[in-house]
Short mmCIF file of the C-alpha atoms (twelve columns), coordinates in Angstrom:
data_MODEL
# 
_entry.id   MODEL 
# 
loop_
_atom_site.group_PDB 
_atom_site.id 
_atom_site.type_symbol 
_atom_site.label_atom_id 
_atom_site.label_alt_id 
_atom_site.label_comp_id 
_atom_site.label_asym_id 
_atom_site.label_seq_id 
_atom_site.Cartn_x 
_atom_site.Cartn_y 
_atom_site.Cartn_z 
_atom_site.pdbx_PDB_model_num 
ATOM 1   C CA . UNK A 1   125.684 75.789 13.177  1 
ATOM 2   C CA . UNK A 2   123.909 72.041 12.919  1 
ATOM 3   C CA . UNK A 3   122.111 71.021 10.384  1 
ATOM 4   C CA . UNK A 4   118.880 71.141 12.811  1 
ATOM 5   C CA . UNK A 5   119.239 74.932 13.665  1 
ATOM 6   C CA . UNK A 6   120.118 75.769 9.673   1 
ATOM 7   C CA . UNK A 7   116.646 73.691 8.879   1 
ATOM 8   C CA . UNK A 8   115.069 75.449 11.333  1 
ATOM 9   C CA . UNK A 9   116.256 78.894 9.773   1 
ATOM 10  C CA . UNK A 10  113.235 81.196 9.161   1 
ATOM 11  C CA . UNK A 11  112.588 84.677 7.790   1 
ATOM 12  C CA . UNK A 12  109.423 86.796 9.474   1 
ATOM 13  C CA . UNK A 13  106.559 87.329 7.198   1 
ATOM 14  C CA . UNK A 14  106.051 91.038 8.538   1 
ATOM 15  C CA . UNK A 15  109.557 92.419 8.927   1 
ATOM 16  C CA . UNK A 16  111.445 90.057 6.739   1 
ATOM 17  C CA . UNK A 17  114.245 89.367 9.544   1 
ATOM 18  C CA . UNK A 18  115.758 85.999 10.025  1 
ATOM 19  C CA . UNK A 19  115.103 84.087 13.021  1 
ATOM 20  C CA . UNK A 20  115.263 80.078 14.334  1 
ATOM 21  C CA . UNK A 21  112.439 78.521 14.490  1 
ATOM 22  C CA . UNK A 22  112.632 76.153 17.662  1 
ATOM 23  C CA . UNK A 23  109.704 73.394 15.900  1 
ATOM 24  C CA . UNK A 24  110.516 74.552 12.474  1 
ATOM 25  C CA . UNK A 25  106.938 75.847 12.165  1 
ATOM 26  C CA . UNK A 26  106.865 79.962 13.193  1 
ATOM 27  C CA . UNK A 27  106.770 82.657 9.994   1 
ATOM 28  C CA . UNK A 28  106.738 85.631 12.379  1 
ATOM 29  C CA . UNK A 29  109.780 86.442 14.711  1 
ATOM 30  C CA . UNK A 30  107.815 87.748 17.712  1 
ATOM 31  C CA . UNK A 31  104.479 88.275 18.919  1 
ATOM 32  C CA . UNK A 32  104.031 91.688 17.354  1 
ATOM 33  C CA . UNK A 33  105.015 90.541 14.381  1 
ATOM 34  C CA . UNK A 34  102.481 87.507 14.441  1 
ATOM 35  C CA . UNK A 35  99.621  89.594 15.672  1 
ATOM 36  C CA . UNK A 36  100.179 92.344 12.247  1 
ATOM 37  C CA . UNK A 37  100.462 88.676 10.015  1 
ATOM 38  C CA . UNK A 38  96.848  87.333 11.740  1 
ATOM 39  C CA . UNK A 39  95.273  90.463 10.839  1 
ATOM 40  C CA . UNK A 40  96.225  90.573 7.804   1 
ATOM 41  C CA . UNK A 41  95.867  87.038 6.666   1 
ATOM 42  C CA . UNK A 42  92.535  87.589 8.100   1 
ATOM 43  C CA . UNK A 43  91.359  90.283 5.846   1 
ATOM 44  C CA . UNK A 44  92.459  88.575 2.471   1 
ATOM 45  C CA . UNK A 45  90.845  85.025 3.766   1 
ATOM 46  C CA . UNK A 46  87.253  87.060 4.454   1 
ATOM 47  C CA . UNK A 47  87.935  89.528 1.134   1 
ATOM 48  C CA . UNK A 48  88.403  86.144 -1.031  1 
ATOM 49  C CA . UNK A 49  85.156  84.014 0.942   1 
ATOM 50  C CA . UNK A 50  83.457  87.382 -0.136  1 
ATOM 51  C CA . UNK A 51  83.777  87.590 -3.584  1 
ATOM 52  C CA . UNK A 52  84.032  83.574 -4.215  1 
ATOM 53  C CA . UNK A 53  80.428  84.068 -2.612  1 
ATOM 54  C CA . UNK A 54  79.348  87.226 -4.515  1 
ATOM 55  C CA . UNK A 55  80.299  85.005 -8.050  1 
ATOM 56  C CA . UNK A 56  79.082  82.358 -7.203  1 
ATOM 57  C CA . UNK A 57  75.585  84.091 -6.446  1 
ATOM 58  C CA . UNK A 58  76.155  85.947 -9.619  1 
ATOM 59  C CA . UNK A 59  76.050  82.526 -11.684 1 
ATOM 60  C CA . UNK A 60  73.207  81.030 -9.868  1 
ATOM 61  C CA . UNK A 61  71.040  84.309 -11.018 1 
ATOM 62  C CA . UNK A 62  72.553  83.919 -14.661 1 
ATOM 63  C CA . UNK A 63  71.857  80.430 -14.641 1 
ATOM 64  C CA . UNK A 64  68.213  80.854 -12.981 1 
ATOM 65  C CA . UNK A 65  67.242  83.547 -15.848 1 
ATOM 66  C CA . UNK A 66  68.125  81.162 -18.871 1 
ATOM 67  C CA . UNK A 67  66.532  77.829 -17.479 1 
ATOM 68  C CA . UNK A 68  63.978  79.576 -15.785 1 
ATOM 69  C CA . UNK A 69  61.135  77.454 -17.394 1 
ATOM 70  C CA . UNK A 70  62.697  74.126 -17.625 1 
ATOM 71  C CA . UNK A 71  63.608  74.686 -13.634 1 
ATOM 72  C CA . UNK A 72  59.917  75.348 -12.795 1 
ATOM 73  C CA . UNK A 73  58.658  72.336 -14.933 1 
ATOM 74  C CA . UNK A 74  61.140  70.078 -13.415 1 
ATOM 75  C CA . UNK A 75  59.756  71.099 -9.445  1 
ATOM 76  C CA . UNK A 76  56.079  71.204 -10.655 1 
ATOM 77  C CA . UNK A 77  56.130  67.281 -12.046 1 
ATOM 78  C CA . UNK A 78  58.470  66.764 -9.155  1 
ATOM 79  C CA . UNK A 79  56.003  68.209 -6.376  1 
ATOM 80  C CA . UNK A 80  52.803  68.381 -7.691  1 
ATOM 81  C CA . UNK A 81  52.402  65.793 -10.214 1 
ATOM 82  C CA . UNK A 82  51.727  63.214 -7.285  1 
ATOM 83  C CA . UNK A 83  53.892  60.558 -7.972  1 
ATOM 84  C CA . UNK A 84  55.551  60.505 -4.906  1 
ATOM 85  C CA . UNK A 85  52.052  60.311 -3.142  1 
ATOM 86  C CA . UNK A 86  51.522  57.791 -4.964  1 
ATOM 87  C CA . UNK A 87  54.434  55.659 -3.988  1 
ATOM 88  C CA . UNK A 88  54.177  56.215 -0.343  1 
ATOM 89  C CA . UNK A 89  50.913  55.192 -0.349  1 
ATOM 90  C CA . UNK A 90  50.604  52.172 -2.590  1 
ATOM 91  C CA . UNK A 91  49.982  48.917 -0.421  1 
ATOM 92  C CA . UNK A 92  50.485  45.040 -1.296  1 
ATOM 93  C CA . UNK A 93  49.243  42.010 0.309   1 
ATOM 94  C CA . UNK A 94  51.572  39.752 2.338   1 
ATOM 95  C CA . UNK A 95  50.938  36.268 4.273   1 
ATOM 96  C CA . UNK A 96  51.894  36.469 7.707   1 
ATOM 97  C CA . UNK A 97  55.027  34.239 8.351   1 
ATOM 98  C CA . UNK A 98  53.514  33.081 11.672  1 
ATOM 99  C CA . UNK A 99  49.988  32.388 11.122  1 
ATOM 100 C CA . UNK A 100 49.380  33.048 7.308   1 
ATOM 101 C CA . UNK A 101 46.849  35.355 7.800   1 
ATOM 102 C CA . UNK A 102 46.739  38.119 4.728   1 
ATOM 103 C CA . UNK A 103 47.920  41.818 5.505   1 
ATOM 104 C CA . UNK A 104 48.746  44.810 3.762   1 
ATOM 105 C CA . UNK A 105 52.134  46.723 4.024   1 
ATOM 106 C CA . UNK A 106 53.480  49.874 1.905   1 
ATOM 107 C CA . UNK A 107 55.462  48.561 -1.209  1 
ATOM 108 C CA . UNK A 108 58.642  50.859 -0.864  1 
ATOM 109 C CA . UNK A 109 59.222  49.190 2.773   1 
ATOM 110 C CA . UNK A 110 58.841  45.530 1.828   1 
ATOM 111 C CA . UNK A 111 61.451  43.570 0.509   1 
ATOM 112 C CA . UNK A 112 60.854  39.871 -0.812  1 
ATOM 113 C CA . UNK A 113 63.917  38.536 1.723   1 
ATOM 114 C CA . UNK A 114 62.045  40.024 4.799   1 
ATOM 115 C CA . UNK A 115 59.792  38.367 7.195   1 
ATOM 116 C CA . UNK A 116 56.116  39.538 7.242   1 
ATOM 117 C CA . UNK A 117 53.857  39.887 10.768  1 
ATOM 118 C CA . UNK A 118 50.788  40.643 10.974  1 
ATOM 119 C CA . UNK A 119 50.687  41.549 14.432  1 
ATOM 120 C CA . UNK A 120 52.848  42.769 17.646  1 
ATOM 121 C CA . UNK A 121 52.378  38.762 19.158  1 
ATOM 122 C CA . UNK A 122 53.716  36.852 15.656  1 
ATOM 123 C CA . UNK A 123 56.120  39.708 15.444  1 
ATOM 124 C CA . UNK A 124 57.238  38.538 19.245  1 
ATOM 125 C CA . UNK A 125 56.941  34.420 18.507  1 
ATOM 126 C CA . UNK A 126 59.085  35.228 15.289  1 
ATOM 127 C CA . UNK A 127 62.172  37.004 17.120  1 
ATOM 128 C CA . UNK A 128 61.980  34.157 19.727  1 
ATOM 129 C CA . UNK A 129 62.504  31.689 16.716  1 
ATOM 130 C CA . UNK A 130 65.136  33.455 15.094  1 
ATOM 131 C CA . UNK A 131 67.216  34.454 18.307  1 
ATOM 132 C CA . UNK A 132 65.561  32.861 21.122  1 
ATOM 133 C CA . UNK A 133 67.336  30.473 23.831  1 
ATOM 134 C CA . UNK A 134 70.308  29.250 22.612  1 
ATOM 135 C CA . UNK A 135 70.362  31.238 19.443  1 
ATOM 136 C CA . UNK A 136 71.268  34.273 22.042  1 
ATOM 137 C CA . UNK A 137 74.324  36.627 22.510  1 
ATOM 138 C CA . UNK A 138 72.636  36.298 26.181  1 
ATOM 139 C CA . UNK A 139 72.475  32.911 26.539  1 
ATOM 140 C CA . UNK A 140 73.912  31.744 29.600  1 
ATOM 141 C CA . UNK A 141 72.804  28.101 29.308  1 
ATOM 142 C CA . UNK A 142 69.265  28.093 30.666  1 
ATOM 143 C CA . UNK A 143 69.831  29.021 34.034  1 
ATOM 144 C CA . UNK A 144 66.349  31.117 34.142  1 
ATOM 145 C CA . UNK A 145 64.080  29.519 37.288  1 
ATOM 146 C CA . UNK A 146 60.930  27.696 35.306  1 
ATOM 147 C CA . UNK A 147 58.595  30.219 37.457  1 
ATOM 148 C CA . UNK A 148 60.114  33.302 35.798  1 
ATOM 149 C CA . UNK A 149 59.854  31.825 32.363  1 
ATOM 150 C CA . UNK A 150 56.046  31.227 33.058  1 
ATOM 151 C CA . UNK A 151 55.603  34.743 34.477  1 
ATOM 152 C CA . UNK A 152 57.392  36.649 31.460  1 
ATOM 153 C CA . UNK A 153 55.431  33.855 28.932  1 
ATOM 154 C CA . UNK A 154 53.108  35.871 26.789  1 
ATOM 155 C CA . UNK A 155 50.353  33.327 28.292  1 
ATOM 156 C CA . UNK A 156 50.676  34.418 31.604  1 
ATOM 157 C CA . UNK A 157 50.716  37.934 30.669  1 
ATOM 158 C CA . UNK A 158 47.578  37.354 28.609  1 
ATOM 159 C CA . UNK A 159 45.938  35.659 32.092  1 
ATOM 160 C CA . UNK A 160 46.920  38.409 33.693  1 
ATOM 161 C CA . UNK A 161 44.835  40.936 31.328  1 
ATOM 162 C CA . UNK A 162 41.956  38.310 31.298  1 
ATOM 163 C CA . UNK A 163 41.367  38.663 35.622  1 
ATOM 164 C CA . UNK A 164 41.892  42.493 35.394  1 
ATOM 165 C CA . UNK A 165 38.816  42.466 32.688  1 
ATOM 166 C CA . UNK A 166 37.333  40.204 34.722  1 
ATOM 167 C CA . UNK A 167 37.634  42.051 37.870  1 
ATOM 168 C CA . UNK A 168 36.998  45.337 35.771  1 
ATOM 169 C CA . UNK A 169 39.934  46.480 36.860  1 
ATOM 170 C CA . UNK A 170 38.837  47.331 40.300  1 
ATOM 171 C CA . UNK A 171 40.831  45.797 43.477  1 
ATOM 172 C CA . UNK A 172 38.522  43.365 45.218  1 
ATOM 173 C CA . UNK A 173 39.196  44.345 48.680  1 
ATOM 174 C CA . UNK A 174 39.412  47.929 48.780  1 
ATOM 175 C CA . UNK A 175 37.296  48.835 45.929  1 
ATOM 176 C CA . UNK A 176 40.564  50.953 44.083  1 
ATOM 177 C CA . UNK A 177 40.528  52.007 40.937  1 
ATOM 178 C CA . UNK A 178 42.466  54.055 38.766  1 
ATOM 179 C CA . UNK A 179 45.286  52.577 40.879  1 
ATOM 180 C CA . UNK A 180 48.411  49.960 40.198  1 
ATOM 181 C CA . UNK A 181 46.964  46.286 40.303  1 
ATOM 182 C CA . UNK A 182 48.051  43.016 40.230  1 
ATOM 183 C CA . UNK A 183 46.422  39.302 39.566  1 
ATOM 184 C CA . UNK A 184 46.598  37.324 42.493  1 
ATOM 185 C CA . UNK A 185 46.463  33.214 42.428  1 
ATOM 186 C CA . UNK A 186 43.718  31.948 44.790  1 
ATOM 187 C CA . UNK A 187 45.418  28.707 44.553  1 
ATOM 188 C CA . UNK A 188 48.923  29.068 45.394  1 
ATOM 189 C CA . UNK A 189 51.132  29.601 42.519  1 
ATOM 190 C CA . UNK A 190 53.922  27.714 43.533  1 
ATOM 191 C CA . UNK A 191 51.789  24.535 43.478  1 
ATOM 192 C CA . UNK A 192 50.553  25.176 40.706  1 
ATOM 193 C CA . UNK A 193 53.283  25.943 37.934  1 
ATOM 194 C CA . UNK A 194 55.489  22.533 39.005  1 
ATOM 195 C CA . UNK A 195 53.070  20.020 37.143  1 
ATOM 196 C CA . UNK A 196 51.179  22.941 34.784  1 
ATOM 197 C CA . UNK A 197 48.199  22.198 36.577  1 
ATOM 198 C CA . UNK A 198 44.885  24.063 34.557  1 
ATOM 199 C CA . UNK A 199 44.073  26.330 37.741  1 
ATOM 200 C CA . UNK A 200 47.294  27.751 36.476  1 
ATOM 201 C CA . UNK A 201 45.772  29.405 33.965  1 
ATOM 202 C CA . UNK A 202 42.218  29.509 35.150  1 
ATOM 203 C CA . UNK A 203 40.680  32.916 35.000  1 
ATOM 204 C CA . UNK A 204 38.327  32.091 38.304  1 
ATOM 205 C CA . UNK A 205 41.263  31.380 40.117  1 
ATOM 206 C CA . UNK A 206 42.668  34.863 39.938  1 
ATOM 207 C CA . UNK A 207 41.588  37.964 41.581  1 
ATOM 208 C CA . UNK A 208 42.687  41.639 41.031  1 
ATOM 209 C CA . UNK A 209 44.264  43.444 44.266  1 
ATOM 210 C CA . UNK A 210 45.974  46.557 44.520  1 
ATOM 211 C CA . UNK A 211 49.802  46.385 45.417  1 
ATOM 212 C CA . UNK A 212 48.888  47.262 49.090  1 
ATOM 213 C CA . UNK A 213 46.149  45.333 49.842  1 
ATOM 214 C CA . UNK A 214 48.589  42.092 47.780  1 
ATOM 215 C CA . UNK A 215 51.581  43.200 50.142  1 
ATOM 216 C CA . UNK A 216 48.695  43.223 53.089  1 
ATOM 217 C CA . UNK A 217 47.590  39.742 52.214  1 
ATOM 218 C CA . UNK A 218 51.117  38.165 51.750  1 
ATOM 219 C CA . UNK A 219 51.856  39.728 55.134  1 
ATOM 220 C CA . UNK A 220 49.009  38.051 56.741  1 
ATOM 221 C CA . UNK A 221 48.699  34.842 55.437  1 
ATOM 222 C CA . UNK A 222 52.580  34.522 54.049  1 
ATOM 223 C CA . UNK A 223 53.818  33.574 50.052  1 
ATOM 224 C CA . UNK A 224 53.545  29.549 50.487  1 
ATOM 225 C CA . UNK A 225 50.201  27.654 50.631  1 
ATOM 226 C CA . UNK A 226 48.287  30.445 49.876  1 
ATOM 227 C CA . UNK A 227 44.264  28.886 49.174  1 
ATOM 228 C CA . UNK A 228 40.891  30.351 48.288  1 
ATOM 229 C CA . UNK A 229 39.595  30.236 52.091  1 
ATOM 230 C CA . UNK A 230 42.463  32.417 53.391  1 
ATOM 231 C CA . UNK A 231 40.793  34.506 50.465  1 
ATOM 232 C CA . UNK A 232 37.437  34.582 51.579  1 
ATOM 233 C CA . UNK A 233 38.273  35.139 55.114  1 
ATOM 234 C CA . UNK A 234 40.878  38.235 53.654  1 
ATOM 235 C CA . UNK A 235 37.846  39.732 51.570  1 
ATOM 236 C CA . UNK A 236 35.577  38.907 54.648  1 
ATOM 237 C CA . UNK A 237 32.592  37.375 52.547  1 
ATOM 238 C CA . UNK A 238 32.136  34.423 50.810  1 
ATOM 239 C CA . UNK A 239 33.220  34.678 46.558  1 
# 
């Protein structure tokens, strides 16, 4: 016999016969065997869980009864003292990072290392400072056209709001509201955002349409050299 098969030697759990274990890693020699040594391995695991349970519930109650008052004292400061009340809601006053301005944050959340805003837009022109452009994991060397920057810009955006107030968010052709809008350039855009002209961000120079009656227009009069009469002859009256 090798020295593998002699390692490999094994006696059965159950019947206490000697077998070879192919892996070294059996303790019954057949499946009978194996299926008496699960039950009963079984039993004494759940009999020992059991009363490791039933002791250990025994010296929680023990333990309960003799600190009883010292326990209750402990969750009544703890609880109902108000301390941690307190804490959550105890404010300090911070300068904006951005624009200085003065605000109020909870004390627990603010450390003296972190940058304050005051608001969702210094919160925005803050991130762009600290990874913005090149400062990017995205940076692909400012390949972005200069007529999507302006259009993502929180200045556009912000023109954008100001016609739809202006327009009271109502399309001008079709009367729609409650519908998906957009700000349309009298002047054509594309002449426009080369040299920054004003008109650019001119709130009379934009006019609210819905998407259809914008895809309409663009589909009548085309996307280049768009002007404010093929808008008045569009609408069909004189703005």
């Amino acid at each position: 016999m090798s020295y593998r098969r002699a390692k490999s030697l094994k006696i059965c759990a159950v019947c206490g016969a000697e077998f070879i274990s192919p892996k070294g890693n059996h303790k019954t020699c057949s499946k009978e065997c194996s299926k008496i040594h699960c039950a009963q391995y079984k039993t004494t695991e759940y009999k020992n869980a059991h009363t490791n349970f039933e002791n250990q519930n025994k010296k929680r109650k023990i333990y309960y009864q003799k600190n009883k008052e010292s326990i209750k004292k402990k969750s009544i400061s703890r609880y109902y003292s108000g301390e941690r009340e307190r804490r959550m809601n105890d404010f300090i006053d911070v300068e904006c990072c951005i624009c200085g301005e003065v605000h109020s944050v909870k004390r627990l959340s603010y450390k003296v290392s972190d940058k304050s805003y005051c608001s969702t837009k210094c919160r925005s022109i803050g991130y762009k400072e600290l990874i913005g452009g090149d400062k990017s994991h995205l940076w692909k060397g400012g390949i972005t056209p200069t007529h999507n920057k302006i259009r993502n810009s929180s200045d556009y955006k912000q023109w954008v709001k100001d016609v739809f107030k202006k327009d009271d968010y109502t399309c001008q052709c079709c009367g729609g509201r409650g519908v998906k809008i957009s700000a349309h350039h009298k002047k054509n855009f594309s002449k426009l955002y080369p040299t920054m002209d004003d008109l650019l961000w001119d709130v009379e120079n934009g006019i609210t349409f819905c998407l259809d009656c914008h895809d309409v227009f663009h589909v009548q009069y085309g996307k280049i050299d768009n002007n404010q009469e093929q808008v008045k002859e569009f609408l069909g009256y004189v703005i």
